[in-house]
N, C-alpha and C positions, 0 to 999 in steps of 0.2 A: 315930368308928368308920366305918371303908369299909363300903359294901353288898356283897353278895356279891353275887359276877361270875352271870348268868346262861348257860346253855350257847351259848347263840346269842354271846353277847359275848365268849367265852373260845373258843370255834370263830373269828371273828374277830381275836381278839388274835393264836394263836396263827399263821391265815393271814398276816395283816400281819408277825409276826415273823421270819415266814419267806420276806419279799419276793414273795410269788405274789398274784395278780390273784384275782380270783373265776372268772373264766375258767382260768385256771392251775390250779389248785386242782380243780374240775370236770374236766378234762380228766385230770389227774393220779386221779382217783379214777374218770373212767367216768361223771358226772353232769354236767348243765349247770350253766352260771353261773348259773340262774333259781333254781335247787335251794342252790346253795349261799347268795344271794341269801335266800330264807327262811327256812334253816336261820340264817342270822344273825339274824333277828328275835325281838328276847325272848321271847315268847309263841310259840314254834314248837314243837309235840311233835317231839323227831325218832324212828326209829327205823330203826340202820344196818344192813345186814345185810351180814357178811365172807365172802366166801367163797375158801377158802384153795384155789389151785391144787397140786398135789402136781407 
């Protein structure tokens, strides 16, 4: 039986799925590479905040 993916791992999969750097990714969202760089860490709480432009 697979372990289940943690959020840092599948935030990961999903960037590499989608051919963007950690830089790329960052830049595209408004954060650093540093940020997104921890948010990959298993043990990372995240918590995202959206804010929608009208």
């Amino acid at each position: 039986m697979e372990k289940e993916k943690t959020t840092g791992e599948l935030i990961k999969l999903a960037r590499k799925k989608a051919g963007l750097t950690q830089a790329e990714l960052g830049g595209k969202l408004g954060i650093t590479p540093a940020a997104i760089s921890q948010f990959e860490k298993p043990n990372h709480c995240i918590l995202l905040i959206w804010q929608v432009k009208n």
